[in-house]
GUSE-947071 format. One line per 10 residues: their letters; for each residue x, y, z of C-alpha. Coordinates in Angstrom, 1 decimal, m for minus. Example, Ala and Ser with C-alpha at 12.3 -4.5 7.8 and 13.67 -1.06 7.14 Angstrom:
2
as	12.3:m4.5:7.8; 13.7:m1.1:7.1
***
This chain:
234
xxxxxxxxxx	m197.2:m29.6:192.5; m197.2:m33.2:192.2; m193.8:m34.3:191.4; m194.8:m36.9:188.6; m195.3:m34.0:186.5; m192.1:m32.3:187.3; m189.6:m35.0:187.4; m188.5:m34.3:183.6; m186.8:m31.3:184.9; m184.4:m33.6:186.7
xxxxxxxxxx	m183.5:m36.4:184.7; m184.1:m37.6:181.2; m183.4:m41.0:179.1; m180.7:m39.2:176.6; m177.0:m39.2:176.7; m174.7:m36.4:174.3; m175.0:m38.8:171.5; m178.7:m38.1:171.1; m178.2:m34.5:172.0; m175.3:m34.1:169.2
xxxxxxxxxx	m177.5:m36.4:166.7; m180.4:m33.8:166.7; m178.1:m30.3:166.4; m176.2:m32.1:163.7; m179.9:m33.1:162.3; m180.8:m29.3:162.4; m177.9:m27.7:161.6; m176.1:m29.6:158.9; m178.7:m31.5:157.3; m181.7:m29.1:158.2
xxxxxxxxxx	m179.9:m25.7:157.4; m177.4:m27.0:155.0; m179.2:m29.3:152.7; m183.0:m28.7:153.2; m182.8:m24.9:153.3; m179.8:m23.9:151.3; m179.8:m26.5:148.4; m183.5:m27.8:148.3; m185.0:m24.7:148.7; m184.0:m23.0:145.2
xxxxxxxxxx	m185.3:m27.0:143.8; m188.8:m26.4:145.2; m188.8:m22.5:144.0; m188.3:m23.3:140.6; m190.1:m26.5:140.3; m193.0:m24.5:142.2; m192.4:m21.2:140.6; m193.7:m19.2:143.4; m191.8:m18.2:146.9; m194.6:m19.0:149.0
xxxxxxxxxx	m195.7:m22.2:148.3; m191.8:m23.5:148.1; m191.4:m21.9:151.5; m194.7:m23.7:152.5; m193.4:m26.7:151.6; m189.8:m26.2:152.9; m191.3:m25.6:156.1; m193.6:m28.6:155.8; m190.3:m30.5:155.0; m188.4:m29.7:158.2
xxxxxxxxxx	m191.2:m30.2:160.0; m191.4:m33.8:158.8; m187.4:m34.3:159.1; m187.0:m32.6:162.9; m190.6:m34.3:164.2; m189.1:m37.5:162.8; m185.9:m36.8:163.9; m186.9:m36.8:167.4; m189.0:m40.1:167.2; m186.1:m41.9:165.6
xxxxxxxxxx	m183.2:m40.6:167.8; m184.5:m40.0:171.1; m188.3:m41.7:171.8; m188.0:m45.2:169.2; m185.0:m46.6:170.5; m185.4:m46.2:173.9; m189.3:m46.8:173.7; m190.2:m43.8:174.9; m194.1:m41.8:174.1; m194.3:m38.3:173.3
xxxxxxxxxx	m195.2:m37.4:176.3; m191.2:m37.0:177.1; m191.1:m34.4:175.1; m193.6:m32.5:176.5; m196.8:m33.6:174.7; m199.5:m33.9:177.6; m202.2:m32.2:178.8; m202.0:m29.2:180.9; m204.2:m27.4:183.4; m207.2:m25.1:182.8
xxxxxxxxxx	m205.7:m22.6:184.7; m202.5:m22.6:182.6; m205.0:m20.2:180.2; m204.3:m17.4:182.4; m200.2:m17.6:181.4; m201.2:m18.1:177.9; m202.9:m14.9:177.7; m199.9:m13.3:179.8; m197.5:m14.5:177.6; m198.8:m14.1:174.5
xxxxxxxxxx	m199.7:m9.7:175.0; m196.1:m10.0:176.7; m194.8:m11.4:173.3; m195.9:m9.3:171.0; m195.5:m6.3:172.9; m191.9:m7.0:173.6; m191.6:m8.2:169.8; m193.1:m4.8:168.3; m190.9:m2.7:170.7; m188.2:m4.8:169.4
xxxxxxxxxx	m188.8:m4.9:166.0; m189.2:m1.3:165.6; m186.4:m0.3:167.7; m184.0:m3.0:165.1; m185.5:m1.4:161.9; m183.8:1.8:163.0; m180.0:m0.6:162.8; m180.4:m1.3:159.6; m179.1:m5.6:158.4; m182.9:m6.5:157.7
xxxxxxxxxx	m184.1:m9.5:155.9; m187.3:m10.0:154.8; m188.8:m13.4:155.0; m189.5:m14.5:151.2; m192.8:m15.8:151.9; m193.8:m12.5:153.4; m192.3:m10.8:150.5; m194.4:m12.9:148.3; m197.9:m12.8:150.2; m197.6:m8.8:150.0
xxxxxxxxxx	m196.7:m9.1:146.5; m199.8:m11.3:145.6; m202.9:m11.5:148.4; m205.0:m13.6:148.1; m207.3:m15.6:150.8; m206.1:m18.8:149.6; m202.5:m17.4:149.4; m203.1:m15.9:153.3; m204.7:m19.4:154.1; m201.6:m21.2:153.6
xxxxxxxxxx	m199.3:m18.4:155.0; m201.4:m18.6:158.2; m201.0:m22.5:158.6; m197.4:m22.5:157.8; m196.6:m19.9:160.7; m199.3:m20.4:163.2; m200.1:m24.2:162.9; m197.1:m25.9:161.2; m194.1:m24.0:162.7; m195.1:m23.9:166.3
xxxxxxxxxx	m195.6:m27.2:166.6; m193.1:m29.0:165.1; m190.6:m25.9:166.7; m192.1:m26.3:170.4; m191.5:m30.3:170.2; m188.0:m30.4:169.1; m186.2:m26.8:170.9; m188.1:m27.2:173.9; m189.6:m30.6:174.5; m186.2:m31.9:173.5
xxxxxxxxxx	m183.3:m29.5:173.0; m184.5:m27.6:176.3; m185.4:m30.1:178.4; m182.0:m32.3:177.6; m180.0:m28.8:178.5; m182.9:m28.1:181.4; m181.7:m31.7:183.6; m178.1:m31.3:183.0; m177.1:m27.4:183.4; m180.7:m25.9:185.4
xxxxxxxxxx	m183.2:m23.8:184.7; m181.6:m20.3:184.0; m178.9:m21.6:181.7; m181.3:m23.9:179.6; m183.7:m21.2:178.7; m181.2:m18.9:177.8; m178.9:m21.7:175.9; m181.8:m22.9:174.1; m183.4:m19.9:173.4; m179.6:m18.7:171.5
xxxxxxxxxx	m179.7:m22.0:169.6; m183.6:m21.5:168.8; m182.2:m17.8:167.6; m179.3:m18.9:165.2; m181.6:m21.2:163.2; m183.7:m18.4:162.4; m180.9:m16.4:160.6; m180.4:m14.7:158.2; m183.8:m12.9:159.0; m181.3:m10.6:161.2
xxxxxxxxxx	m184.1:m8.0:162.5; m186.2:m10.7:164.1; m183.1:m12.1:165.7; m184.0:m10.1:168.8; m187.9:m11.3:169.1; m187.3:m14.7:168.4; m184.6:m14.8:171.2; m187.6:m13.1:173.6; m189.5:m16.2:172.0; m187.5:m18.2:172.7
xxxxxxxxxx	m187.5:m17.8:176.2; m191.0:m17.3:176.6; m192.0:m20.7:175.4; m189.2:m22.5:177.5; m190.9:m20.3:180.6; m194.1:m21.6:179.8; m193.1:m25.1:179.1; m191.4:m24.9:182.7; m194.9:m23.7:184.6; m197.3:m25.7:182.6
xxxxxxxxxx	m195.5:m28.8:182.5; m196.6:m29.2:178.4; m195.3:m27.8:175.4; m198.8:m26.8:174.3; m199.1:m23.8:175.6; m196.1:m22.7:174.4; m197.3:m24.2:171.3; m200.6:m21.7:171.6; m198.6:m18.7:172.3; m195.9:m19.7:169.6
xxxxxxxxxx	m199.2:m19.9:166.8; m201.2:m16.8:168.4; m198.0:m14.3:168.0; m197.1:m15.7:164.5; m200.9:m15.5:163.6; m201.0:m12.0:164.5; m197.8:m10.8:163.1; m198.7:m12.5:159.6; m202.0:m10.6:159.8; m200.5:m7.7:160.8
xxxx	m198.2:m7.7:157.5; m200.7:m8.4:155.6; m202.7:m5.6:156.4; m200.0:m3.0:156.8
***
């Protein structure tokens, strides 16, 4: 493999401070402010869970994707490319399929096996697209979780937050560390805990053989695509 493509697995251009800047980013500011104390703003200005959560999501999409520009690539003039946006291989395709049936098999044994523990939490959104389906309703449900999310998601936990963990403590610990950290963001939606950890690490693996976040990306979009579908129709 040539090494120009690998050489982000052994060094990067960060330090702690950008490391710290970006959890602090997500958890305090991110968790804290956007979904705790903005979100009940946007559901009553917007009177209707799923477009608030649409635009919630749209929000921290905007704040973490510019996070990462502003803390990590813009002062060290860095492209986006160090956080994984490049091209990847034709035959990278054949893991995207892979992973994908591996990720929602291993999600729907997962999920089924959780709903018998009880600590469930439905995802308003969901609640609110069973409540009142429409296409147009579906239509923005379906970009939220399968265009929005994964992107934004792959760039800053694995482009960044896994690759910054990935040079300093290898490749075990890193996918494991930043699949947790990629799992506690996702609470309080307790019974997907599980999958998204699986996610988790299934996107980091991918990102480590394809040498780009998009297939992780792919993956990330196909399994929330299905899923959403799969609520809808159930």
């Amino acid at each position: 493999m040539n090494n120009s493509m690998t050489v982000w697995k052994k060094r990067d251009h960060w330090t702690w401070r950008e490391f710290v800047a970006l959890l602090l980013l997500e958890f305090v500011f991110v968790i804290g402010v956007l979904k705790f104390a903005v979100k009940p703003v946007y559901a009553k200005w917007l009177g209707n869970e799923l477009y608030a959560g649409t635009l919630l999501g749209l929000t921290i999409a905007i704040v973490l994707t510019l996070g990462v520009y502003l803390v990590a690539l813009r002062p060290k003039r860095l492209s986006w490319s160090e956080v994984g946006l490049r091209s990847f291989s034709v035959k990278d395709w054949g893991h995207i399929v892979l992973f994908t049936l591996l990720l929602i098999v291993g999600s729907t044994v997962i999920m089924v096996l959780t709903s018998y523990i009880g600590n469930t939490y439905e995802n308003s959104k969901t609640e609110a697209i069973q409540q009142n389906l429409t296409m147009f309703h579906f239509s923005i449900a379906f970009v939220s979780a399968a265009v929005i999310s994964p992107i934004y998601e792959e760039i800053f936990y694995r482009g960044f937050i896994y690759r910054w963990l990935r040079t300093r403590i290898g490749l075990g610990s890193a996918i494991l560390l930043s699949s947790l950290i990629f799992t506690i963001v996702h609470i309080p939606t307790y019974n997907a805990m599980p999958a998204n950890f699986l996610g988790g690490v299934i996107f980091a693996w991918a990102y480590e053989r394809t040498n780009s976040i998009w297939p992780g990306a792919i993956i990330h979009g196909l399994v929330n695509g299905v899923f959403l579908l799969l609520t809808v129709i159930g």
